[in-house]
C-alpha positions in Angstrom: 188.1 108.9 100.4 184.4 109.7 99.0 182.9 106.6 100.1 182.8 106.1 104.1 184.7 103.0 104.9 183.0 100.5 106.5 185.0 100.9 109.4 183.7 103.8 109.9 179.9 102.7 110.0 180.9 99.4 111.9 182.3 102.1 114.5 179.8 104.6 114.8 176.6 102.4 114.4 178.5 100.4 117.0 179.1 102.9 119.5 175.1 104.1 119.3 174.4 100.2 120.1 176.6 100.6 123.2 175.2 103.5 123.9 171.2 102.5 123.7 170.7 104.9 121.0 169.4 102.1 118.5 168.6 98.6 118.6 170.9 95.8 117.5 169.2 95.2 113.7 168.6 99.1 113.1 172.5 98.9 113.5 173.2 95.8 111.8 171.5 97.4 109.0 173.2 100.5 108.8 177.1 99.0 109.2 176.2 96.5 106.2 174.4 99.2 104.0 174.3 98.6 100.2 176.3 95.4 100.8 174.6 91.7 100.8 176.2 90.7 104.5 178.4 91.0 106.9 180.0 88.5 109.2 182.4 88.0 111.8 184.8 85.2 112.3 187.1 84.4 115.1 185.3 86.0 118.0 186.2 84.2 121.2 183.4 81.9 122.3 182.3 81.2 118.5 183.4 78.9 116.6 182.4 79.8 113.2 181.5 83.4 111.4 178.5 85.2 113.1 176.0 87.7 111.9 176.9 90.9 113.1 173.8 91.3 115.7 175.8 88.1 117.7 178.5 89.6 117.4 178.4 92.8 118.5 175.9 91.3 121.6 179.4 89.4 121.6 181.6 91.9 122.3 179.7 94.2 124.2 179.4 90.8 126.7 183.3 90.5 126.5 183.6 93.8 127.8 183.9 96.0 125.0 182.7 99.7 125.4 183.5 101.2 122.3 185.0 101.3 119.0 187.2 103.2 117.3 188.7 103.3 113.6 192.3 103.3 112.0 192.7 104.4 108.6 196.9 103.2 108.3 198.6 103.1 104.7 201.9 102.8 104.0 203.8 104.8 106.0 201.3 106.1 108.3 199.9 103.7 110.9 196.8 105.6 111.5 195.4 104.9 114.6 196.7 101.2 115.1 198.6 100.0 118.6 199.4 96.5 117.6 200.8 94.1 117.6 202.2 93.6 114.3 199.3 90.9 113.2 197.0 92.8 113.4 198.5 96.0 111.8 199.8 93.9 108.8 196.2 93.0 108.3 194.4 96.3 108.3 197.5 97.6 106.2 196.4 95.1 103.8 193.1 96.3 104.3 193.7 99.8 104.9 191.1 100.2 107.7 189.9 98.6 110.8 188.6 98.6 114.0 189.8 98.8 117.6 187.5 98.2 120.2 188.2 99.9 124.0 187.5 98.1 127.0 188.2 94.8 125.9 191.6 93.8 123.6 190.1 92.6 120.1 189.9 94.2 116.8 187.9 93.8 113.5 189.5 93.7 110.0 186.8 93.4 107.3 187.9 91.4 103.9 185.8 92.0 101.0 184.5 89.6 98.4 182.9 90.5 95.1 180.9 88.1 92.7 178.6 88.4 89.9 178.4 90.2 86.5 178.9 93.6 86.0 175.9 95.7 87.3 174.8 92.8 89.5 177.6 92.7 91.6 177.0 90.7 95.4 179.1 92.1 97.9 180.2 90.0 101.0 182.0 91.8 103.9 183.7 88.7 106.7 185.2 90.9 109.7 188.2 88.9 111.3 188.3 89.4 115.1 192.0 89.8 116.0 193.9 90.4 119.1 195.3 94.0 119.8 197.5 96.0 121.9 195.7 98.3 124.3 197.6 101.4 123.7 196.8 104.8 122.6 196.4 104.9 118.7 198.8 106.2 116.8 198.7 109.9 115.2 195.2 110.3 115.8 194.5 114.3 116.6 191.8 115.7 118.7 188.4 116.9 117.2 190.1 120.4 117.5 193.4 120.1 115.9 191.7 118.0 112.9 189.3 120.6 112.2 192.0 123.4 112.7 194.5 120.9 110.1 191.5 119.9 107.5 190.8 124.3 106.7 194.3 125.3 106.6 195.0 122.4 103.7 192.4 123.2 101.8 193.0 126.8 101.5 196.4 125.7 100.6 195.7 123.1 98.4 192.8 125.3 96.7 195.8 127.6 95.7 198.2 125.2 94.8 196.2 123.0 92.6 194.9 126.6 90.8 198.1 127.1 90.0 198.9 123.9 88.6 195.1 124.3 86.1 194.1 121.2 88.3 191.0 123.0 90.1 187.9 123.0 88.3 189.0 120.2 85.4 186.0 120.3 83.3 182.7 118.2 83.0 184.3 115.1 84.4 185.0 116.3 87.4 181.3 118.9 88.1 179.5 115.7 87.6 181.9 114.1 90.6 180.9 117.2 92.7 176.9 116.7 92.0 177.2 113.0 92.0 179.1 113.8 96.2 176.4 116.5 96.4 173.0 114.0 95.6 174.4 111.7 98.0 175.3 114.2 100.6 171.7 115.0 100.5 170.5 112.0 100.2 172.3 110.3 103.6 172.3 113.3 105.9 173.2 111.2 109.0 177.1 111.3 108.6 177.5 109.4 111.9 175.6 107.8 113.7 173.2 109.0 117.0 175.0 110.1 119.9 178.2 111.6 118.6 178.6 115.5 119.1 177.9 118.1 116.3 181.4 118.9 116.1 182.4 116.0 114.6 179.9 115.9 112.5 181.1 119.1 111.3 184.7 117.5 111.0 183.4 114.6 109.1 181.6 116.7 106.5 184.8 118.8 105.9 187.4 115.8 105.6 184.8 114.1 102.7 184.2 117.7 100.8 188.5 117.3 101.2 188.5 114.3 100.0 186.4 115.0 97.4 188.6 117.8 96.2 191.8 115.2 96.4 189.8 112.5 94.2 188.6 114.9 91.8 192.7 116.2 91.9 193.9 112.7 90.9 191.3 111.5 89.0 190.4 114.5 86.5 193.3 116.5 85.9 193.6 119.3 83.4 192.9 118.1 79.7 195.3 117.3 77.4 198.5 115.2 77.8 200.3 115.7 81.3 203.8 115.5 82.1 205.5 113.3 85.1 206.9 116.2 86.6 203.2 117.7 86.2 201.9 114.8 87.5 204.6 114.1 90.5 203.8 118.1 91.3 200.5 117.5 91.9 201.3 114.0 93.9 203.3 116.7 96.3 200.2 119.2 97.0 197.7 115.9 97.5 199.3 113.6 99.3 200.0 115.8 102.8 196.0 116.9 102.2 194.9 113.3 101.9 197.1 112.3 105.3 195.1 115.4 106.9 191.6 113.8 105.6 192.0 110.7 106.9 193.9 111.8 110.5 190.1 113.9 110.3 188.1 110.9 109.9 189.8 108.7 112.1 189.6 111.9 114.8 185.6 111.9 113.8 184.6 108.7 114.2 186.7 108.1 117.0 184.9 111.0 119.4 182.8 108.9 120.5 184.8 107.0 122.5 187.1 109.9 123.3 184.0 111.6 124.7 182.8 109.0 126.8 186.3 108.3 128.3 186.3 112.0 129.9 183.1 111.4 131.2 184.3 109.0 132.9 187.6 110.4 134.5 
């Protein structure tokens, strides 16, 4: 949940391509980030993997006008329409994205080689067909914003009582390690997306922060399963409102642009 999935910077650096806010390597750059590349296979027309300047020229040409992002685990299909292909895959992968306008979607699988510390990092993007449909579970900008500051106030008191809140040294140095970077990439999204989801994207990533730092760095000292299993019962409903916040986020681009349409 710290990290922003690389749906989410395919999405928004995609939709500020579509949208003549930045050139086609200025985005390239940005969606592949501190990885080595980034390709896509399948794409109709192509017949091998493409860079992802192609390919986005691609599917803006195949009628593509947007993109949005699903976030689905098990249990929640977050912001998938189908068919069931495709939403095995990005189960699988636990993100992807759906592009508007034009049928196809993009599930990225991952490849690591190298030694420790000097790790490449290769990102291939399947193209897949999907079901145009309205996403499922995927709040407004509104609700998600309304969703993401009652759970942490709950969650703030809930984990206090269980001595999870605060957990020592471990978990300050997560907080400044979230904090440097925070200050350090102060473009959440990307240009052309309104302040509000900025706003919503900051809060779901300081709640995700507090649900990693939950999980990870508990209080000291041996823990019991039923301490354990009550602390699964506070995170888990704050983690679903995280992500259906992120998904809302990046997808306001798109939602935007549709009512300036109508």
């Amino acid at each position: 949940m710290l990290s922003e999935p690389r749906s989410g910077r395919l999405a928004a650096w995609g939709n500020a391509l579509l949208a003549g806010q930045v050139s086609p390597d200025d985005a390239a750059l940005a969606i592949v980030g501190d990885d080595a590349v980034h390709r896509v296979e399948g794409l109709p027309g192509e017949a091998g993997p493409v860079g992802l300047t192609l390919a986005l020229g691609r599917l803006r040409a195949l009628g593509v006008t947007g993109f949005r992002v699903a976030l689905p685990v098990p249990g929640h299909p977050l912001g998938l329409s189908g068919p069931p292909e495709f939403n095995a895959r990005a189960l699988d992968a636990e993100e992807a994205v759906v592009s508007s306008g034009a049928p196809y979607g993009l599930v990225p699988e991952v490849f690591e080689a190298g030694p420790p510390g000097d790790v490449r990092v290769e990102v291939v993007w399947r193209s897949l067909p999907v079901r145009e449909a309205p996403p499922a579970d995927v709040p407004s900008l509104g609700e998600a914003e309304r969703e993401l500051a009652e759970a942490l106030r709950e969650a703030t008191t809930a984990l206090a009582r269980l001595d999870v809140a605060g957990a020592g040294p471990v978990a300050e140095a997560a907080v400044d390690a979230y904090r440097a970077r925070a200050e350090r990439e102060r473009d959440v999204l990307a240009p052309g997306y309104p302040p509000r989801a900025v706003r919503v994207l900051e809060l779901a990533q300081r709640v995700g922060l507090l649900v990693s730092v939950a999980y990870e760095h508990g209080p000291s000292g041996a823990v019991s399963a039923s301490e354990i299993a009550a602390r699964g019962e506070v995170l888990r409903p704050v983690e679903r409102v995280a992500r259906r916040a992120q998904v809302a986020a990046y997808n306001a681009y798109v939602e935007e642009a549709g009512r300036d349409r109508r």
